[in-house]
N, C-alpha and C positions, 0 to 999 in steps of 0.2 A: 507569619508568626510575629507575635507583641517580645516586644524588648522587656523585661524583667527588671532587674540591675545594674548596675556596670560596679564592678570591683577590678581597681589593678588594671585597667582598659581592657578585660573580659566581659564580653557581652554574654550575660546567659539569655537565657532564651525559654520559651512558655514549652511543657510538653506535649508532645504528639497530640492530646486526648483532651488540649484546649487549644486546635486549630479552629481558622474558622470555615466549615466544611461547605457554607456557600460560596465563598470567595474561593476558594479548593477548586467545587465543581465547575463554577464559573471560569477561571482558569483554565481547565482541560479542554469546559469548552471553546473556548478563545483559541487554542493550540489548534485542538482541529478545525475551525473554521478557519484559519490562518490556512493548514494545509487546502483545504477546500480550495480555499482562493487563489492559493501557490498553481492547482491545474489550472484553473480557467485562466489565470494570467500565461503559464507558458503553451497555452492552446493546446491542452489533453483532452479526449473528448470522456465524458463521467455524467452520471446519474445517478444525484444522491437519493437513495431509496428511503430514509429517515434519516432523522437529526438528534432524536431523544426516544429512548431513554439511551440508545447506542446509534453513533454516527454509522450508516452503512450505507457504500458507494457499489455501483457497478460501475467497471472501466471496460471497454472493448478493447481489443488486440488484435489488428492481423499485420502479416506481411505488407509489403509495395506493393507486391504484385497479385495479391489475392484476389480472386473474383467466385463468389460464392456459386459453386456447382460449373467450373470450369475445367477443362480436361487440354492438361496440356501434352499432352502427349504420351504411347506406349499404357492408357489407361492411369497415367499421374496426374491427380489434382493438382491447380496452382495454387500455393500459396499455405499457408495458416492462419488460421482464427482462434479466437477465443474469446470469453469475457473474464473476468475477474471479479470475485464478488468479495468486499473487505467490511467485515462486521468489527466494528471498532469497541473496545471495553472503556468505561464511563472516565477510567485515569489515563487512555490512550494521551498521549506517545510513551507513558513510561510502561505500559503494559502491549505485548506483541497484539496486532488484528489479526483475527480468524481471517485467513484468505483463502477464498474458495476460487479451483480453478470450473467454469462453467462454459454451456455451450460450445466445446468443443467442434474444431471444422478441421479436418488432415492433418489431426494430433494423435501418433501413436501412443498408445502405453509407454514407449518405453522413452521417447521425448518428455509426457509428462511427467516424469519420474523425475528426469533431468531439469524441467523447470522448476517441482517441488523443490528438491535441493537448493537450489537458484534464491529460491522467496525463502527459503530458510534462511540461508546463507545473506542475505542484504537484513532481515529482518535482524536477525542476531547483529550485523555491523551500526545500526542505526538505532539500536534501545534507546531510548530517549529524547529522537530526536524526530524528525518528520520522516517517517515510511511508504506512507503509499507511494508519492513520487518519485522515491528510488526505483522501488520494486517495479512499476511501471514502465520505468523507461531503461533499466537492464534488463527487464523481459523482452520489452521492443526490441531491445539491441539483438540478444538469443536468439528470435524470432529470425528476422532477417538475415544473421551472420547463418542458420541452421540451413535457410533457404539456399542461400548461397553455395554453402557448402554441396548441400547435394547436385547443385546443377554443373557444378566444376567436378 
């Protein structure tokens, strides 16, 4: 936003409707490629599916101990998987990403439900700020504390 006046050491300021809305989109996109870069630097594994006209990543998920189609016992699968699918809106971070939970591996209904709440609940704590790497790695944490749980 352009400086206007100064009166009295009040800054007014241009309104909403003469932003400069390249510099705007540019902007967001700067935010989310930051995020982008935020996984690859703390080694998340992700595949960005497009970048324009909405950033949209798939993240994987599983357990430590997952091994796709393993039976560890009494007819129990090892472990959980998933993927995450995050369709980002063009003013993301200040608007929530569509997150889709996808590809499902010895994920109940009623777990899913429990991680829905989960991406709600980080989504809602982080408006504005960078999301997906939250979400991602308190899911991770869910995943593995959930494992844990049941084998104790």
């Amino acid at each position: 936003m352009a400086q206007r006046e100064r009166k009295a050491g009040v800054v007014k300021r241009d309104k909403a409707d003469k932003w400069n809305h390249v510099e705007t989109a540019r902007y967001f996109r700067d935010l989310q490629e930051n995020e982008v870069r935020t996984m690859h630097y703390l080694g998340l594994a992700y595949v960005v599916l497009s970048r324009r006209p909405n950033l949209q990543l798939k993240v994987p998920l599983s357990t430590q101990n997952y091994e796709d189609g393993a039976i560890v016992g009494a007819g129990e699968r090892g472990g959980y998987a998933l993927q995450l699918l995050f369709t980002c809106a063009a003013n993301y971070p200040l608007a929530r990403p569509l997150v889709e939970i996808v590809e499902k591996r010895n994920v109940s209904d009623a777990f899913e439900q429990v991680l829905r709440k989960e991406i709600d609940l980080i989504l809602e704590e982080h408006l504005g700020l960078q999301m997906i790497v939250p979400v991602v790695t308190r899911l991770q944490i869910t995943l593995n504390t959930e494992m844990k749980r049941q084998r104790f």
